[in-house]
C-alpha positions in Angstrom: 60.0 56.7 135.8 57.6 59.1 137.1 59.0 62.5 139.1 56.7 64.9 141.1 57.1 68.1 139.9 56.7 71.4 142.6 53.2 71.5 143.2 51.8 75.4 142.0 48.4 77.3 142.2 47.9 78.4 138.1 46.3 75.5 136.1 46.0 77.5 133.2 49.7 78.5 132.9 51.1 75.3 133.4 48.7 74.1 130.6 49.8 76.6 128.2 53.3 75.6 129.3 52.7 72.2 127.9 50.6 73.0 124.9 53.1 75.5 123.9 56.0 75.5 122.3 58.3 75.1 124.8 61.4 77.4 126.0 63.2 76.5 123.1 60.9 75.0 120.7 61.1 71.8 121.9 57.6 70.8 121.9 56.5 68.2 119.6 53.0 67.7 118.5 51.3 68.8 122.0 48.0 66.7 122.8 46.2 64.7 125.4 46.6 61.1 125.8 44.3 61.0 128.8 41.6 62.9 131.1 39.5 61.9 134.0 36.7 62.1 131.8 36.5 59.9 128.6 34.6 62.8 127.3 37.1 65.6 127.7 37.9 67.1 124.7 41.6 68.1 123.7 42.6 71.9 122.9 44.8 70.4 120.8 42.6 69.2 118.5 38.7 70.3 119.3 37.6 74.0 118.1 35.4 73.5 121.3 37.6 73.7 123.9 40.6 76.4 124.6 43.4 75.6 127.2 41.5 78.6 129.4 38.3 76.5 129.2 40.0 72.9 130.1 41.4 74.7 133.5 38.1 75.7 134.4 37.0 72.4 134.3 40.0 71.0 136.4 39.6 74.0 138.9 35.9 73.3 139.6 36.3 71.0 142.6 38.8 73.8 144.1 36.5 77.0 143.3 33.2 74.8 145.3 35.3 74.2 148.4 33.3 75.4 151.0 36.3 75.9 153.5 39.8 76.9 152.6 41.2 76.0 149.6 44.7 74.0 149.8 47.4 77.1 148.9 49.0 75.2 146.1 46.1 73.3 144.7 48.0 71.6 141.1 49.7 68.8 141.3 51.9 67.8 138.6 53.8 64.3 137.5 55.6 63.5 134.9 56.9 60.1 133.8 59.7 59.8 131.5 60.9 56.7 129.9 64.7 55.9 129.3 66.1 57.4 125.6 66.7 53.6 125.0 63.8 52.0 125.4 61.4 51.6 122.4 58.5 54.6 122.3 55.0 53.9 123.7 52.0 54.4 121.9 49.2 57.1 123.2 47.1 54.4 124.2 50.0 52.7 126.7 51.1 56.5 127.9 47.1 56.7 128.8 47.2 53.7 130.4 50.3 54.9 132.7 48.9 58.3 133.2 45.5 56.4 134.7 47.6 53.5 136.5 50.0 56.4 138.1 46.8 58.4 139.1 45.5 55.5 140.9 48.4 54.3 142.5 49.2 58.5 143.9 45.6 58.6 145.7 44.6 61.3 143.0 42.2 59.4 140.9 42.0 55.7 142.6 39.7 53.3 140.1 36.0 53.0 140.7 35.5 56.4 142.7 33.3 59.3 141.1 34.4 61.2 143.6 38.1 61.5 142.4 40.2 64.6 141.6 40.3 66.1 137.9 43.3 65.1 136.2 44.8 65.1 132.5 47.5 63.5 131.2 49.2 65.5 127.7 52.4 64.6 125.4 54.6 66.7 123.8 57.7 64.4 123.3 57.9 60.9 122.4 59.8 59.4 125.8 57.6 61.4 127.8 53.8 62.7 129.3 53.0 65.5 132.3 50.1 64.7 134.4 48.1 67.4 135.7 45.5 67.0 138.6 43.7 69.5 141.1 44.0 68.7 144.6 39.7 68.5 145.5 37.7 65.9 145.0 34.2 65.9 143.7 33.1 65.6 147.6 34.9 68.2 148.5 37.7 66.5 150.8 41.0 66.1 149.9 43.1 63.3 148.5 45.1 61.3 150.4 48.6 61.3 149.0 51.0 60.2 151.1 53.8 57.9 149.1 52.4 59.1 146.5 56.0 59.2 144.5 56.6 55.7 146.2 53.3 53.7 145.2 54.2 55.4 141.6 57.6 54.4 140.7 56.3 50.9 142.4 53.9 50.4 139.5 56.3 52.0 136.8 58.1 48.9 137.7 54.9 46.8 136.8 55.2 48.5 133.5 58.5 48.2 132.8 57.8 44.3 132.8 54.7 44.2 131.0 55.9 46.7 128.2 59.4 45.4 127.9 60.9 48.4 129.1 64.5 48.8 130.6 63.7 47.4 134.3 65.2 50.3 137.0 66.1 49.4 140.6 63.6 51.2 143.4 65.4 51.5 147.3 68.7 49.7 146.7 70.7 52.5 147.3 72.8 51.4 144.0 70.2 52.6 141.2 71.6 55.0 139.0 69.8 58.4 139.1 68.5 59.3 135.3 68.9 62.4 133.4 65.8 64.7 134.4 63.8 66.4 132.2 66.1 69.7 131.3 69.3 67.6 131.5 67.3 65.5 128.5 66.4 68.6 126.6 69.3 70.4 127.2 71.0 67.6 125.4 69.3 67.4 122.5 69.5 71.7 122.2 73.4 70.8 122.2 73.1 67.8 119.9 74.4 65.1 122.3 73.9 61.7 122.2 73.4 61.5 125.8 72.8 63.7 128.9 76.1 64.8 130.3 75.0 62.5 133.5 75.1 59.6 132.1 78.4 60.4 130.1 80.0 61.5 133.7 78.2 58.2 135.5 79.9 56.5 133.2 83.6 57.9 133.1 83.5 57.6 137.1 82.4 54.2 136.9 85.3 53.3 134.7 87.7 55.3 137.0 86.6 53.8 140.2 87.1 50.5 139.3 90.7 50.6 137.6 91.5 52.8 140.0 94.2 52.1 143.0 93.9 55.2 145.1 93.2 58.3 145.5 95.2 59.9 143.0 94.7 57.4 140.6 91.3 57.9 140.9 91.8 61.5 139.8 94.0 61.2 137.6 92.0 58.9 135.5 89.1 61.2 135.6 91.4 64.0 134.5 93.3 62.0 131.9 89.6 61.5 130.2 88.7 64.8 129.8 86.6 65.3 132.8 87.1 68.6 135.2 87.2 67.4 138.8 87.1 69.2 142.0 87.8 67.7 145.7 86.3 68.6 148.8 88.7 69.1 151.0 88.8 68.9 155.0 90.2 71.4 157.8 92.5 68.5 158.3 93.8 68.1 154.9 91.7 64.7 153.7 89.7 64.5 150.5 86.1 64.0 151.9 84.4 64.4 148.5 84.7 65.1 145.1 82.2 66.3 142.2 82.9 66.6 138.2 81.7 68.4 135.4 82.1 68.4 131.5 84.4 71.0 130.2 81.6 73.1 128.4 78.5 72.5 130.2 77.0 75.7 132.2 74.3 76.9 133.1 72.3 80.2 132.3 75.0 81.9 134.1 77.5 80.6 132.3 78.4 78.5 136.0 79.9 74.9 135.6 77.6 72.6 136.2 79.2 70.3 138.6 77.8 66.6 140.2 79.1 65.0 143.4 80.0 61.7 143.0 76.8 60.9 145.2 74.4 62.6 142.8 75.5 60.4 140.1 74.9 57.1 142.0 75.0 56.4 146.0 77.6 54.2 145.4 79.6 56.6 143.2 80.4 58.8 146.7 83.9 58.9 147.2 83.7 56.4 150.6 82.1 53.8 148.4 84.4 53.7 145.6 87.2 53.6 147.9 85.9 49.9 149.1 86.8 49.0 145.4 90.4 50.3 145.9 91.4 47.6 148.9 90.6 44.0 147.3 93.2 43.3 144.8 92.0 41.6 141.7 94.4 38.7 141.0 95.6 38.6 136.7 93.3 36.0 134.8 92.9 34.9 131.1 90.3 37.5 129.8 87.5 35.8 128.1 85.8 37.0 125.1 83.6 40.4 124.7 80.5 38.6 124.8 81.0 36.7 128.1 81.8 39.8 129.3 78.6 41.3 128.8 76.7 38.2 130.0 78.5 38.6 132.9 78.0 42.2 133.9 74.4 41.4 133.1 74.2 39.0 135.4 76.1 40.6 138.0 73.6 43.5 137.5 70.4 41.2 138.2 72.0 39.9 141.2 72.3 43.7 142.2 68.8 44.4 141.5 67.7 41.2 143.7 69.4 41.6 146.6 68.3 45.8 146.8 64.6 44.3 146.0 64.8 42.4 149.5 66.5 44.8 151.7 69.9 43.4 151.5 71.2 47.0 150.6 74.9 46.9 151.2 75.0 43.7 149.8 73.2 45.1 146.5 76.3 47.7 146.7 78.7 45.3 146.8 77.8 43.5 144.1 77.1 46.4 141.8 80.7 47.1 142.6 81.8 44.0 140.6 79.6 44.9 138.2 81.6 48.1 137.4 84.2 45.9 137.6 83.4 43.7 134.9 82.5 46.4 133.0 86.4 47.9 133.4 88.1 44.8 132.8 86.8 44.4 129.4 87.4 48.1 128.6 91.4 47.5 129.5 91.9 43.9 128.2 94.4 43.8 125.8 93.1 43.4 122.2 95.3 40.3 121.9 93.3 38.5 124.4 89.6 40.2 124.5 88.8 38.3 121.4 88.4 33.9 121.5 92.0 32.6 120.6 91.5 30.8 116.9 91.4 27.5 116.8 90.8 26.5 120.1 89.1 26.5 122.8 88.8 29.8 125.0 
């Protein structure tokens, strides 16, 4: 999933960033996968070519600008893949980092005239793309959707590599870990960001929940600090949670609204799943229940995919609830009954 970065004006320190070690020495290995130029050599590995000597060559196009140059002349991508998907190869992260290029207006195929752009990797789930904003000619590229014609084609590769596939504009897709949330996880030796963990505990709430309260209290009852937003008028409007623990550098909780997790983790949405009441059934066996959600979750995916957004909500509501039911199923019956038929 590529994520624009803020665009800056020093090529040189955001390279030594990358090549470096890291805030924590959590650089791995730092070394180009790819460069506008087949040609370019790597700091990383050429006694020809310093990190100071690589901006250079990336700054050109903005040092011959004959008018003014744009105030914040880097731009800067990176693309991170899922902790759960298998690890790509240098030769399929240059292909990305060329493909993403291409699809942001920075280096479109076929044109000499592109910008400058490199593409290095110091983790295995992940690569930072680095471009100048001048071309060759000395005009500037045309970016607009940039981030939108990207995470289109990530969705390409997702396909083609046999990648987790994520959900683009369906208002349902679940918003992954960024960068620092990864790394900060690891630092703490998690298995998981503490997003996903809380994306996961409200989802489980929210659909075994009844009300309100409930709601709450089964976010509470599982270890998860909650605070609700309150109105002049006295009704709950929001809410946001946090794992006991996590801070940041000054030592603040670091909270999520329900809405930062998922769109349809706001409070309003997962009240829709409070007011249909789910009539008792014989509870089939674990694996039909995770044939099921899967299911359920491609149907989700379709519908966003065409436009059909609260519908894609909706549906990724039953998902959730799927996911629940086989959670609280009593052991007796969450397995096939032996000797007959289920």
């Amino acid at each position: 999933m590529p994520k624009k970065a803020r665009d800056g004006d020093d090529t040189a320190g955001l390279l030594a960033y990358l090549y470096g070690p890291g805030k924590r020495d959590e650089h791995v290995d730092p070394h180009m996968v790819a460069a506008w130029d087949l040609f370019v050599d790597d700091p990383a590995r050429s006694p020809n070519m310093t990190i100071s000597d690589l901006a250079l060559m990336l700054d050109a196009p903005v040092y011959a600008l004959r008018g003014a140059k744009p105030p914040k002349h880097v731009y800067h991508v990176a693309v991170r893949n899922p902790p759960e998907d298998r690890l790509l190869s240098d030769e399929e992260w240059a292909r990305v980092a060329a493909e993403m290029m291409h699809a942001a207006g920075i280096a479109e195929k076929g044109d000499p005239n592109a910008c400058r752009w490199v593409a290095v990797r110091h983790a295995d789930d992940h690569i930072h793309i680095v471009a100048t904003r001048a071309r060759e000619d000395g005009r500037q590229p045309d970016i607009s959707w940039d981030v939108v014609k990207m995470q289109a084609r990530a969705r390409g590769f997702e396909v083609e590599f046999g990648l987790r596939q994520m959900t683009s504009g369906d208002g349902t897709a679940r918003k992954w870990a960024k960068t620092g949330e990864q790394e900060k996880a690891e630092r703490r030796g998690l298995a998981e960001p503490v997003r996903e963990t809380l994306q996961r505990a409200v989802r489980e709430a929210a659909a075994a929940a009844t009300s309100d309260a409930d709601f709450f209290t089964r976010l509470s009852d599982a270890g998860i600090r909650v605070q609700q937003r309150i109105a002049p008028d006295g009704n709950v409007t929001g809410y946001k949670v946090a794992m006991p623990g996590d801070r940041d550098g000054e030592q603040t909780p670091v909270w999520f609204p329900g809405a930062r997790l998922a769109p349809d983790l706001s409070l309003p949405r997962v009240r829709e799943r409070w007011n249909t009441p789910v009539a008792p059934s014989r509870v089939p066996p674990a694996e039909m229940w995770r044939a099921a959600e899967e299911k359920v979750r491609a149907a989700a995916a379709q519908l966003g995919a065409e436009g059909l957004h609260q519908g894609a909500g909706d549906v990724a509501a039953l998902g959730d609830l799927i996911v629940v039911a086989a959670i609280v199923s009593p052991p007796a019956r969450a397995q096939p009954d032996q000797g007959r038929g289920i």
